[in-house]
N, C-alpha and C positions, 0 to 999 in steps of 0.2 A: 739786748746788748750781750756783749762777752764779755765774762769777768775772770781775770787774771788770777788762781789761785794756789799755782805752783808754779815753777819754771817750766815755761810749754803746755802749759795745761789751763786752756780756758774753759768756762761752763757758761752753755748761754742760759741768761735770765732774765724776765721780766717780773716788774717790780709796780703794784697798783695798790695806790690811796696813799694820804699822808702818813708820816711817823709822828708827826707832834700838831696837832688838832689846837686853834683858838677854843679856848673854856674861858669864857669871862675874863680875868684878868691872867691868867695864865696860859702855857700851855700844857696843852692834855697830851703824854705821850701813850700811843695806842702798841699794843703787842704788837711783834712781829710773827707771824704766821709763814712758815716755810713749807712747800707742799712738794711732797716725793713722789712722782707718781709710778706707775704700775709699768707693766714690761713681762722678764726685760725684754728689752729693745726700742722701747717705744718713747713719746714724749710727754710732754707737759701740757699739750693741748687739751686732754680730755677734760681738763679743770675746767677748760673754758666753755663759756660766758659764767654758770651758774656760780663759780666761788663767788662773781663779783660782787655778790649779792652779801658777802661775808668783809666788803672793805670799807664798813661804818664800823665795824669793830678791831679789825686788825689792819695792818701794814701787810701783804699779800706778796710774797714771795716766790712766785715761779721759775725750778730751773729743771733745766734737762739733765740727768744723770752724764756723768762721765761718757763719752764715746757715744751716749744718745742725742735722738733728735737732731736739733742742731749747735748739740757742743762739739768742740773740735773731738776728731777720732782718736782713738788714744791706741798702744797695742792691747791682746789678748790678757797678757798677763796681769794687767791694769783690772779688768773685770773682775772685780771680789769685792764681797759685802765688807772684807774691813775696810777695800781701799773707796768705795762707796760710802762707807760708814763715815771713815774719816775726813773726806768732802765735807758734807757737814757742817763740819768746824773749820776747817776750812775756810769755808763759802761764808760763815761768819765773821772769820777774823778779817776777811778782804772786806765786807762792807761794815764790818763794825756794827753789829750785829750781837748784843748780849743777852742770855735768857729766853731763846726764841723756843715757841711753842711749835711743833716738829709734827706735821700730819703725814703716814707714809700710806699709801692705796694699794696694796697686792705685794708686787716687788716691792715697793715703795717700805713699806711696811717689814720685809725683812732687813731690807735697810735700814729702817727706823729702830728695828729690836737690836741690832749689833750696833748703830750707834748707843741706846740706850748699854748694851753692856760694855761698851768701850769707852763709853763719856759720861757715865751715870748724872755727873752732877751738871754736865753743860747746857741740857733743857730748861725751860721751867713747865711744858706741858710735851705731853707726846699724847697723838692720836694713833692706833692701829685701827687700819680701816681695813676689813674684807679680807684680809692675811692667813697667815699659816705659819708652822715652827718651824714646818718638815715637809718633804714629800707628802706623805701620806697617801701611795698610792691606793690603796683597797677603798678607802673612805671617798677620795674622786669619781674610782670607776661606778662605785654605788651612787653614788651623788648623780653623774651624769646620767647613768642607765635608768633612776626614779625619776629624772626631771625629763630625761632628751632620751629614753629606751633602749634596745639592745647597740643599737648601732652608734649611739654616743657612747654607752659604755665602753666598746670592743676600739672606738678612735681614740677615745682618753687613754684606756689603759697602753693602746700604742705609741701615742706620742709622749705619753710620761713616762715609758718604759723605753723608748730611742728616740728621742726628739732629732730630727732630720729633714729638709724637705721632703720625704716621702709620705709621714707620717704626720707633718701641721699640713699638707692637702687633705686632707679626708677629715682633721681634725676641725678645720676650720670650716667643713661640709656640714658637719654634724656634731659638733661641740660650742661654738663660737655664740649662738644664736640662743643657747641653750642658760648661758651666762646670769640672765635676765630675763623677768618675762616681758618687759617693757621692750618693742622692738629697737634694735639698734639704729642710729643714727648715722646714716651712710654717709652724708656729707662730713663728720665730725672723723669719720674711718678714712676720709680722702686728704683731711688735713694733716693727718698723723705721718710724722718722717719716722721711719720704720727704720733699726738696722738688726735684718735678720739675723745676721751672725753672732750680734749678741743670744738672741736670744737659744740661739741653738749650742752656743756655746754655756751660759749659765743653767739651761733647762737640761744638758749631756753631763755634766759637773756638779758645781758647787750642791744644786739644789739635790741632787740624791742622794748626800747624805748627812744635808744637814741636818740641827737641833739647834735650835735656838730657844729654848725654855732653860736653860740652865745661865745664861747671862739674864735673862729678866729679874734674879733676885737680888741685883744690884740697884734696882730702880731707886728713884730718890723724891719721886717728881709725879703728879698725879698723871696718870694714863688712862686715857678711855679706847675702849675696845667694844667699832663698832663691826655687827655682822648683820647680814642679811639669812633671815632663815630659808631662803629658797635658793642659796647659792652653791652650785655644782663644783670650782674648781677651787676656793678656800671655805672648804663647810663647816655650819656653824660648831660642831665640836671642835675645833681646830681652835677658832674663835674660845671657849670653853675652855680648852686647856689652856690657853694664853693668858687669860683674864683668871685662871686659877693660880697659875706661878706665879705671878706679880704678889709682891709682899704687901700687908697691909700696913697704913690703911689708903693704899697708893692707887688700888686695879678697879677700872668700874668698867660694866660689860654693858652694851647697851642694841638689844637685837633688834629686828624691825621684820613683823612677820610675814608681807608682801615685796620683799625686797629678795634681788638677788647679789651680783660683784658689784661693789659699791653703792650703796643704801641710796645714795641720793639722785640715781640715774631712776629709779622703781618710785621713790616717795621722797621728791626733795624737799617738802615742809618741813616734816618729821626728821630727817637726817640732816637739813640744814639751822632746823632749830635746836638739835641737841648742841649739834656744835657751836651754836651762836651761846649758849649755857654755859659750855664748858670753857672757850676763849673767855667770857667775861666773870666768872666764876672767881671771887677771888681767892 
């Protein structure tokens, strides 16, 4: 569905499992769980099927970021993690929505850290999955060249140093596959509504030179920060310094040593059960 969050500004979303569960003579209301996903450009589908696996515990919130997927397209200018950030809340106060537990996956996640420093208190949990503060370019090209060899390093360091259609062909030859050691799911890559321009536009921009470690000391709200230690384009020091700035006794870091971009694509027990701990965790 579309939901209506500003004037002219829909965000499409789907919404799985109850909010308020029969318990005996009452009812039980279960978290809401909002899931950010990764980019940019891309959608909300990669969640799917596996979250569902997570909506005995929470209310499952999936949407498509601003101008992705299949939210309405919005212009250029629109593309920024504040005005990202502040969807969010947003996307909360249209469904009435208080206290929700915030999972963001890559982009998703720099989204989720500039909500946490623009709305500290409006969480009650935040998940960083598979993220980063910064660029970091030298840490990637090393990442990709020990995981995918000389020839993923020399595509990484060109598409993160001019991201272009020139430079995501040969990136996506030799970097892509590289991700994960778990092979990619082709059919899951054909459901994704892709728009390039995002991503050419926030991977030529914003992301060079951002820092997002210096809003985490606002946090308010417990954060888990999960990383993959076999992951090439958010590696796990990134992961390290993130879970180092968060103030105690709020930041918990939680690796997974066969895993590469998003823990639960490499070993979804393991990353599916942390998160089942942390949602119910009171």
């Amino acid at each position: 569905m579309l939901i209506t969050i500003a004037p002219q500004v829909r965000l499409y979303v789907d919404i799985e499992g109850c909010g308020l569960v029969p318990d005996g003579p009452r009812m039980r209301e279960k978290p809401t769980l909002i899931l950010l996903h990764g980019g940019p450009g891309y959608d909300h589908s990669s969640f799917k099927p596996l979250f569902s696996q997570l909506a005995d515990v929470a209310q499952i919130v999936y949407v498509d970021h601003r101008g992705h997927g299949r939210s309405d397209r919005r212009p250029a200018d629109e593309w920024t993690l504040d005005v990202f950030a502040d969807d969010v809340v947003r996307l909360c106060d249209a469904l009435g929505v208080v206290k929700p537990i915030v999972l963001g996956q890559s982009f998703g996640g720099f989204v989720a850290q500039r909500y946490l420093a623009r709305h500290p208190a409006h969480p009650a949990k935040v998940v960083l999955s598979s993220t980063s503060h910064h660029l970091g370019l030298e840490r990637k090209v090393a990442a990709f060249t020990r995981f995918g060899g000389e020839a993923a390093g020399a595509a990484a360091r060109a598409f993160w140093t001019t991201p272009n259609p020139a430079t995501w062909a040969p990136y996506n030859d030799h970097c892509r596959h590289v991700y994960n050691p778990t092979p990619p799911n082709d059919e899951g890559r054909q459901r994704t509504v892709f728009n390039e321009d995002i991503l050419f536009a926030s991977a030529s921009g914003e992301q060079q030179t951002m820092q997002l470690l210096p809003g985490l000391s606002a946090v308010q709200c417990p954060v888990l920060v999960m990383a993959g230690e076999l992951d090439p384009v958010t590696p796990l020091a990134d992961a390290q310094d993130i879970a180092a700035a968060i103030p105690a006794p709020w930041g918990r870091l939680v690796t997974f040593p066969q895993a590469g971009h998003g823990a639960w694509r490499d070993d979804p027990v393991a990353a599916l059960g942390t998160l089942r701990e942390f949602i119910t965790a009171a």
